[in-house]
MOPAC internal coordinates of N, CA, C and O (Angstrom, degrees):
PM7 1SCF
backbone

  N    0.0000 0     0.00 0     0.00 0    0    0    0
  C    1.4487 1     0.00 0     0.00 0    1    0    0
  C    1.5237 1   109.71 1     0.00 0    2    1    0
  O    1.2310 1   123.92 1   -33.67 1    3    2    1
  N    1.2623 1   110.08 1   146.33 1    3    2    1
  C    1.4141 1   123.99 1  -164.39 1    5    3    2
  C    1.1828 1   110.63 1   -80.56 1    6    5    3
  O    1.2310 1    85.81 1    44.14 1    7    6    5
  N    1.5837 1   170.70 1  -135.86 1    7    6    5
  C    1.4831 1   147.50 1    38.52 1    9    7    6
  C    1.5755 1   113.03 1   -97.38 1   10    9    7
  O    1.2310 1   133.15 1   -81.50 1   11   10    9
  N    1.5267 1    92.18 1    98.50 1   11   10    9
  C    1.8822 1   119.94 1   166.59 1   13   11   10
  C    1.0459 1   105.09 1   -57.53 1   14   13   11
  O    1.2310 1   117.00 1   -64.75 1   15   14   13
  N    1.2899 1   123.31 1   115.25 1   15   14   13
  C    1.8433 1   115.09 1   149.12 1   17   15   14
  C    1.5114 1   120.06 1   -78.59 1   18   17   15
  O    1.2310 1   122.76 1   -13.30 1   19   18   17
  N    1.1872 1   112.31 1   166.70 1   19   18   17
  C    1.5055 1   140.07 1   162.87 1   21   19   18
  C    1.0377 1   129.89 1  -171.73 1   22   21   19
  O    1.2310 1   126.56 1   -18.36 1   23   22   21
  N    1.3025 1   104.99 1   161.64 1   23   22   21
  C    1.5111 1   110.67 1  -171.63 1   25   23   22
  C    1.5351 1   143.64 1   -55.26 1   26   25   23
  O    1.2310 1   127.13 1   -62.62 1   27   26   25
  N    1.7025 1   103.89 1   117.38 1   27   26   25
  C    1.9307 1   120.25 1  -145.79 1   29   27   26
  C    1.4714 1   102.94 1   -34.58 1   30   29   27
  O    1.2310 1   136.53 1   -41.11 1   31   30   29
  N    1.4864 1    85.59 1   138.89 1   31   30   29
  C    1.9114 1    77.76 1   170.78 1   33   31   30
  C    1.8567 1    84.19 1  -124.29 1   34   33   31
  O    1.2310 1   121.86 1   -46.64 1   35   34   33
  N    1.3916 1   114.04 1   133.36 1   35   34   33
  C    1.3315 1   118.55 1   167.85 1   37   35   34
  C    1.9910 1   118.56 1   -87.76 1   38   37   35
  O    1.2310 1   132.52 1   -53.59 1   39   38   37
  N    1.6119 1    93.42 1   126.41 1   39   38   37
  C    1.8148 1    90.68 1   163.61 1   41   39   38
  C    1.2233 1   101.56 1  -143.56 1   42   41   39
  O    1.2310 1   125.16 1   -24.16 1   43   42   41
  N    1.7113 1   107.69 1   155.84 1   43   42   41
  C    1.2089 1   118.21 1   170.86 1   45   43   42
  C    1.4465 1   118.44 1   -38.89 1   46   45   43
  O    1.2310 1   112.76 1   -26.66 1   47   46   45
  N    1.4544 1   131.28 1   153.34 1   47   46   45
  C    1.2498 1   147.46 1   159.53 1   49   47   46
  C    1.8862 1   124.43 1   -78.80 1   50   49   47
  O    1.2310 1   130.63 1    -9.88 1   51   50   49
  N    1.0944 1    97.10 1   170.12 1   51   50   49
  C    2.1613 1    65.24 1   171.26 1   53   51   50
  C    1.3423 1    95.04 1   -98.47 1   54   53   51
  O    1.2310 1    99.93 1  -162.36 1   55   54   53
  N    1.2963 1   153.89 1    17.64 1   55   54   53
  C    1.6200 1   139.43 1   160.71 1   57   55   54
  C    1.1739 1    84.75 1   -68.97 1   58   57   55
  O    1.2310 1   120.40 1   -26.23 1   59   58   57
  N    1.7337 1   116.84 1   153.77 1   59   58   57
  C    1.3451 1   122.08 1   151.04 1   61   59   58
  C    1.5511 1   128.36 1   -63.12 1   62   61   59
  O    1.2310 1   115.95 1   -47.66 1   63   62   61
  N    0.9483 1   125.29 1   132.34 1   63   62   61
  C    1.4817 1   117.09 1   171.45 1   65   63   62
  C    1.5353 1   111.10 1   108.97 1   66   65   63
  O    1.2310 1   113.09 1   155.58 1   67   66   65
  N    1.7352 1   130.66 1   -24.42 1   67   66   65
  C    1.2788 1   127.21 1  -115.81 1   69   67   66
  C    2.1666 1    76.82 1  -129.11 1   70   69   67
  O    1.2310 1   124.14 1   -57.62 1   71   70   69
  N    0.8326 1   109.65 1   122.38 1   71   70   69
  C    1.3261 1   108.42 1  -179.35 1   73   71   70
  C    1.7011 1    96.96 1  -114.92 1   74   73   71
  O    1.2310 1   118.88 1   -12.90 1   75   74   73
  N    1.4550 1   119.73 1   167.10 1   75   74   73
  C    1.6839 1   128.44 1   166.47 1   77   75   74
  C    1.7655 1   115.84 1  -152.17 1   78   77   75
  O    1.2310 1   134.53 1   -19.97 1   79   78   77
  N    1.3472 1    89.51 1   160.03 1   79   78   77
  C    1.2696 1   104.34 1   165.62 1   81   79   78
  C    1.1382 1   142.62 1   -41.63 1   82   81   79
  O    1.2310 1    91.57 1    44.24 1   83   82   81
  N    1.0815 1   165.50 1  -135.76 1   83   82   81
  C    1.1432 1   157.85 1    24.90 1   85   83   82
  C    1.1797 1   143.96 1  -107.24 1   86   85   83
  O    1.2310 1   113.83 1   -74.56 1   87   86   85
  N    1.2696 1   129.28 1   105.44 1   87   86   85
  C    1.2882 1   128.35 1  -147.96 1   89   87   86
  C    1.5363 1   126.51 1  -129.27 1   90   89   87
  O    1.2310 1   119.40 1  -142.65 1   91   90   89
  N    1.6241 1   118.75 1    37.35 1   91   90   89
  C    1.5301 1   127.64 1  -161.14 1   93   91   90
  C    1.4933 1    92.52 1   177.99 1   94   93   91
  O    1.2310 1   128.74 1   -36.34 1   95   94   93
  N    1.3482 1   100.76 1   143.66 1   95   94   93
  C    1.3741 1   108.74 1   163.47 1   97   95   94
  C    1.1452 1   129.67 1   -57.70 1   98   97   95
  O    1.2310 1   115.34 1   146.05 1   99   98   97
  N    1.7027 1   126.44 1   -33.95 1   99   98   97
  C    1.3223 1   127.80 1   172.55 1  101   99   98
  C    1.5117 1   121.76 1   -85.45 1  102  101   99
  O    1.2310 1   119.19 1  -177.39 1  103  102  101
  N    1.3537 1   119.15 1     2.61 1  103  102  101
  C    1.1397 1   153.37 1   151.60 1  105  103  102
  C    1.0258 1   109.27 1   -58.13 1  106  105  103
  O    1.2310 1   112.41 1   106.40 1  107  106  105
  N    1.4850 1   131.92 1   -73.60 1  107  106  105
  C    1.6558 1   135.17 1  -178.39 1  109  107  106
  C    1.2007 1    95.85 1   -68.18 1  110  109  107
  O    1.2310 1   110.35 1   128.82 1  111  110  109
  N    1.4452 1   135.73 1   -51.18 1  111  110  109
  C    1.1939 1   119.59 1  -164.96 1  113  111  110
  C    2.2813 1   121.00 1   -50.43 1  114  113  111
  O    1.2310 1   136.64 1   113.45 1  115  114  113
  N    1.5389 1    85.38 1   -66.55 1  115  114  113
  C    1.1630 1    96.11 1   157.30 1  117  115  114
  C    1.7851 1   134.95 1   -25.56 1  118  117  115
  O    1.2310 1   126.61 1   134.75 1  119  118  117
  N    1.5872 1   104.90 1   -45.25 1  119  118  117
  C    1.6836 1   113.45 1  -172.49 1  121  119  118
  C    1.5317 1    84.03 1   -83.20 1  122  121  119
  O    1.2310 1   109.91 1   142.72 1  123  122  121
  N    1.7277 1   136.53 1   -37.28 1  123  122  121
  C    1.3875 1   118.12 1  -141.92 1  125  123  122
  C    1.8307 1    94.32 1   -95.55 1  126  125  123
  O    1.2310 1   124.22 1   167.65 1  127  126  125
  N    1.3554 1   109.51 1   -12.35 1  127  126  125
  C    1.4373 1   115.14 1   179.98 1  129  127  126
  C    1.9466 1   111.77 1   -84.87 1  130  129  127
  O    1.2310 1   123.48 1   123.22 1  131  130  129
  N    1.4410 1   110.93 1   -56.78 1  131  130  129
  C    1.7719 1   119.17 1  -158.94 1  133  131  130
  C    1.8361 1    82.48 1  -101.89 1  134  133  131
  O    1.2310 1   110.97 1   136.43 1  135  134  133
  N    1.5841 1   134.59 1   -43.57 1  135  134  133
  C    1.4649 1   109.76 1  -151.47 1  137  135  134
  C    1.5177 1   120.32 1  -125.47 1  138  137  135
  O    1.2310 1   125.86 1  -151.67 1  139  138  137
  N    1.7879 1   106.35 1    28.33 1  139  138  137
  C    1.6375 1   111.65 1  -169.87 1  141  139  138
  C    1.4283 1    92.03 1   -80.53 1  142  141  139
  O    1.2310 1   132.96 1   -33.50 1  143  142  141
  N    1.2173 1    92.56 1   146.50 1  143  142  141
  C    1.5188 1   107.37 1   173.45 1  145  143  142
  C    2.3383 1   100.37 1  -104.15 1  146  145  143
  O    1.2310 1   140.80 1   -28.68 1  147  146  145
  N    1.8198 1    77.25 1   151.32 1  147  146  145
  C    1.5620 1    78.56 1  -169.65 1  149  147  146
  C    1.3558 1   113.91 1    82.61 1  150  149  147
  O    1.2310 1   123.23 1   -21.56 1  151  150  149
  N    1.1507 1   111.42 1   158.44 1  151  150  149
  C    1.6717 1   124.27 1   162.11 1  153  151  150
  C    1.4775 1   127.56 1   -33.27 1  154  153  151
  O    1.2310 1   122.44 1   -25.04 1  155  154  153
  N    1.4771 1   112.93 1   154.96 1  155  154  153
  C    1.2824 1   129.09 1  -172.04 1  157  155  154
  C    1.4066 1   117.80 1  -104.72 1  158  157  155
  O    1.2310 1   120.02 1   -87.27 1  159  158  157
  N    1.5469 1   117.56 1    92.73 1  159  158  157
  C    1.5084 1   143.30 1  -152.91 1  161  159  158
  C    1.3953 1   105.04 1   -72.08 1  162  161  159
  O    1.2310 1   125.49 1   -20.54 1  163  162  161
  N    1.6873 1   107.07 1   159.46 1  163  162  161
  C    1.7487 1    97.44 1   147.50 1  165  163  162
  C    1.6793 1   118.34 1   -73.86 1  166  165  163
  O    1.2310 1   125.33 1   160.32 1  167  166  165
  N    1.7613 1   107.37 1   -19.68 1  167  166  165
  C    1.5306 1   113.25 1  -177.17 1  169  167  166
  C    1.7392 1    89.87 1   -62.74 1  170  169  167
  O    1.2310 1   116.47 1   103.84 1  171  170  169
  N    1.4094 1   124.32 1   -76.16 1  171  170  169
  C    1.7591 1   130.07 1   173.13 1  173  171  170
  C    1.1070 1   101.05 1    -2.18 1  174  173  171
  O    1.2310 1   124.08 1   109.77 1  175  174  173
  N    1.5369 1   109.77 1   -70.23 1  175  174  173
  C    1.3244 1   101.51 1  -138.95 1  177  175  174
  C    1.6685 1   107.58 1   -89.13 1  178  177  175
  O    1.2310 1   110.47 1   164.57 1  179  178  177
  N    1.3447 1   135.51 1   -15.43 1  179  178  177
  C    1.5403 1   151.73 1   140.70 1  181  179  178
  C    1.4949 1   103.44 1   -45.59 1  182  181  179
  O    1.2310 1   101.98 1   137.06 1  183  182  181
  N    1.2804 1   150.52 1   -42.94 1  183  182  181
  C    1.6846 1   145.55 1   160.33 1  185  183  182
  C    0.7381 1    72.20 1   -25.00 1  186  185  183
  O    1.2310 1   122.78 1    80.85 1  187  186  185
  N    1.9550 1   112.29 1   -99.15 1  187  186  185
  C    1.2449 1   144.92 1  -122.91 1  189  187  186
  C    1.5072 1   111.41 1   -44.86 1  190  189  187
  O    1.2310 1   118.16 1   129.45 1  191  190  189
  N    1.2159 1   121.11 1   -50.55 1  191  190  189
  C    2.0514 1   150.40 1   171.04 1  193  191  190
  C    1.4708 1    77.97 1   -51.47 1  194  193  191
  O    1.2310 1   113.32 1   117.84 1  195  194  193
  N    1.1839 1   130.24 1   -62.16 1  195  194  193
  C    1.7286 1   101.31 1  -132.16 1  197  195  194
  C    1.9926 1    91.12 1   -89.35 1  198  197  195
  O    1.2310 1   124.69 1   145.46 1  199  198  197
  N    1.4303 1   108.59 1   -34.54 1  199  198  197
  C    1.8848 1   117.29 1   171.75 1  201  199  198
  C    1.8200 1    92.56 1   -38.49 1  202  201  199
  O    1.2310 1   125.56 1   106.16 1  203  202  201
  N    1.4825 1   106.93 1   -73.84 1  203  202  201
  C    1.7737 1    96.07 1  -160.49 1  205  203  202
  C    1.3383 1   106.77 1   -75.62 1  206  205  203
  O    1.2310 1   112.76 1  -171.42 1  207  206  205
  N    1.5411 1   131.27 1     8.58 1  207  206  205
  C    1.4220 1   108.86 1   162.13 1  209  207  206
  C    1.5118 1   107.14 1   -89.85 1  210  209  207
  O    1.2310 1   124.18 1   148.00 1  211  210  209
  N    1.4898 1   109.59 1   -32.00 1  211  210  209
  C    1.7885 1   101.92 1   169.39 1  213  211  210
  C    1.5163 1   102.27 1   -52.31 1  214  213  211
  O    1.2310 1   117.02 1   120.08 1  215  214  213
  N    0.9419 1   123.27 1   -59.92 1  215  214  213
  C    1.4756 1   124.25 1  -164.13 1  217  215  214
  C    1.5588 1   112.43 1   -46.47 1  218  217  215
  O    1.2310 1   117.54 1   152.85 1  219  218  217
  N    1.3561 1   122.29 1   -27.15 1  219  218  217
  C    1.4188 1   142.49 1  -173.97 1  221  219  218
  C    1.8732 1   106.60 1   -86.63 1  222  221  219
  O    1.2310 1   133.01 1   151.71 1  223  222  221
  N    1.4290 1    92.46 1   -28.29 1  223  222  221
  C    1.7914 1    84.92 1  -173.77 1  225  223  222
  C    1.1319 1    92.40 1   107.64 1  226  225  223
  O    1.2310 1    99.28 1   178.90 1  227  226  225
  N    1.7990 1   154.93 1    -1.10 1  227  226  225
  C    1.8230 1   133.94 1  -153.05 1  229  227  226
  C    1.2087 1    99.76 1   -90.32 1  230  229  227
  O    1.2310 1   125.23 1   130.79 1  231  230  229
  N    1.2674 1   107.55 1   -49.21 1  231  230  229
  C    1.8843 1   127.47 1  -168.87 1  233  231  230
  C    1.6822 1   102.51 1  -125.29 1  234  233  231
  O    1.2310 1   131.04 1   -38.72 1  235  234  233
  N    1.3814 1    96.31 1   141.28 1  235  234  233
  C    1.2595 1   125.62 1   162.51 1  237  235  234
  C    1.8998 1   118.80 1   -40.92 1  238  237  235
  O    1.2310 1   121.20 1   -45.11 1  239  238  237
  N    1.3242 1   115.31 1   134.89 1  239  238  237
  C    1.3219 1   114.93 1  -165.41 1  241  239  238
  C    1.5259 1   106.27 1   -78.64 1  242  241  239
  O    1.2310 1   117.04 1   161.58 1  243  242  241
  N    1.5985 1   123.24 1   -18.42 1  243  242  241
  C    1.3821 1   126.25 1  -170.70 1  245  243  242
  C    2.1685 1    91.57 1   -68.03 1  246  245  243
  O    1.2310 1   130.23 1   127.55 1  247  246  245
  N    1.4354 1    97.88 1   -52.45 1  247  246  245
  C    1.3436 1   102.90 1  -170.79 1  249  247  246
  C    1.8935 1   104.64 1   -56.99 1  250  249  247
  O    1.2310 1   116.33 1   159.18 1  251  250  249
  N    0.7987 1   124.58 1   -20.82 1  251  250  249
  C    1.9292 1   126.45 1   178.59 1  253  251  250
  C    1.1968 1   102.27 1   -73.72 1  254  253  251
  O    1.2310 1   114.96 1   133.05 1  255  254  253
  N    1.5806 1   127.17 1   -46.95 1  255  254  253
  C    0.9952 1   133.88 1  -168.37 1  257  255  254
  C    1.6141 1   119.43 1   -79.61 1  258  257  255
  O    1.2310 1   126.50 1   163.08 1  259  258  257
  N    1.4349 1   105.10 1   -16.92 1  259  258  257
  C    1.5198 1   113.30 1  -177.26 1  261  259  258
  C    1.6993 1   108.42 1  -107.81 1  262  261  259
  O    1.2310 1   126.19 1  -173.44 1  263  262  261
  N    1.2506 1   105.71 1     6.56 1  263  262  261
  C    1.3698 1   123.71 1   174.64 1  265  263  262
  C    1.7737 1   106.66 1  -103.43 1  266  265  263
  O    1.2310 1   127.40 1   139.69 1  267  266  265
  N    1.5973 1   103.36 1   -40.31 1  267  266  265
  C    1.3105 1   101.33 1   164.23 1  269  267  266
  C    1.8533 1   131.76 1   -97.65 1  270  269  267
  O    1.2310 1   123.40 1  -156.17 1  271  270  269
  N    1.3664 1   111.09 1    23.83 1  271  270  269
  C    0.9894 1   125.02 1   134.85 1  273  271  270
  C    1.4557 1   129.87 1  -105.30 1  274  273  271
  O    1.2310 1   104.85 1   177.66 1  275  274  273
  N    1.4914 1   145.62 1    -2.34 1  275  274  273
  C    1.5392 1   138.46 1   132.24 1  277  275  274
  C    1.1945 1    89.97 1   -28.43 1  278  277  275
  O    1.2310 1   120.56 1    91.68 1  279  278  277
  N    1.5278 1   116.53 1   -88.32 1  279  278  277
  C    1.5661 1   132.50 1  -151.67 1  281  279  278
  C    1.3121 1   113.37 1   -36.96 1  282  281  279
  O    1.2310 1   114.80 1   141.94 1  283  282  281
  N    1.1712 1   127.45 1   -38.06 1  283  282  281
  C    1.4270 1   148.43 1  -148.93 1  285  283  282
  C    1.9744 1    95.58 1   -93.29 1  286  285  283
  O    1.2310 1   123.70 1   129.25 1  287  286  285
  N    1.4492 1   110.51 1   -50.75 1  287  286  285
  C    1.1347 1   117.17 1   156.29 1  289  287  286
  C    1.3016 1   139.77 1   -40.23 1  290  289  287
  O    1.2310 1   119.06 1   124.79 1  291  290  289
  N    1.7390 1   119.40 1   -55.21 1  291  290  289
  C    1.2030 1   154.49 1  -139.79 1  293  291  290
  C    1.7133 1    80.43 1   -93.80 1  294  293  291
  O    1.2310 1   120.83 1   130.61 1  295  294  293
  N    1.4127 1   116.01 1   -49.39 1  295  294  293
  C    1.6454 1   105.52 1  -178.09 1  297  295  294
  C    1.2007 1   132.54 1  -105.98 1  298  297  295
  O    1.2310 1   132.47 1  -163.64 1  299  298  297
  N    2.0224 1    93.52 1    16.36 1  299  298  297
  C    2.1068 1   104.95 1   163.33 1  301  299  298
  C    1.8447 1    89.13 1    85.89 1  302  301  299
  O    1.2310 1   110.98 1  -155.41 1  303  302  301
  N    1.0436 1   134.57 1    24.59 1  303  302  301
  C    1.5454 1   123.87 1  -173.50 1  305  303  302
  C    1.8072 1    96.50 1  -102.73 1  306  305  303
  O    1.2310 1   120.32 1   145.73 1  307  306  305
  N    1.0339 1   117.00 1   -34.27 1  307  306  305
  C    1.5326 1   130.13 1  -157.15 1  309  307  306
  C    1.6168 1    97.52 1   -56.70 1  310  309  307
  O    1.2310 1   126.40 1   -47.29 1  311  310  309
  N    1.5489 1   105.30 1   132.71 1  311  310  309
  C    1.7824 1    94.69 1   154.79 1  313  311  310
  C    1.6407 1    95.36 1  -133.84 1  314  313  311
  O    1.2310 1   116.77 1   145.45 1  315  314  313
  N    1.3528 1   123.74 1   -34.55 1  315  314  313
  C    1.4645 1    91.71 1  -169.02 1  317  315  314
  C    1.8229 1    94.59 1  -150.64 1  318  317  315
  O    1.2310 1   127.40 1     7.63 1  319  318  317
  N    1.1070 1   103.36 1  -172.37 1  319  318  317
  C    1.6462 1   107.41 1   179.49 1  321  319  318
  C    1.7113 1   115.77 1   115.77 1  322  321  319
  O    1.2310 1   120.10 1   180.00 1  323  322  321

């Protein structure tokens, strides 16, 4: 398995106050698998698919990352990226 970076996209955490990075596919994958706060989406769970197919080499890492900002959207977490 690969871990592609690109460029951080920041979302809230579920602590209050506590915002993060994210900057790699196995990175998003990781936060959208062990540390999403809130419920488990069809946006979630499409990140998650498109993170371990970047991670595999299938799809492009820009496309994981623009899948994990919908998601990031879809549950109010998103601030920038």
């Amino acid at each position: 398995m690969e871990n592609v970076h690109f460029p951080a996209v920041t979302v809230e955490t579920g602590k209050p106050g506590e915002v993060r990075n994210i900057t790699s596919v196995m990175e998003a994958a990781a936060f959208l698998l062990t540390e999403w706060p809130g419920k488990r989406t069809r946006w979630q769970g499409l990140a998650r698919q498109a993170c371990l197919e970047a991670m595999d080499g299938n799809i492009d890492a820009d496309l994981a990352r623009t899948k994990f900002i919908e998601a990031a959207k879809d549950a109010n977490i998103y601030i920038a990226g």
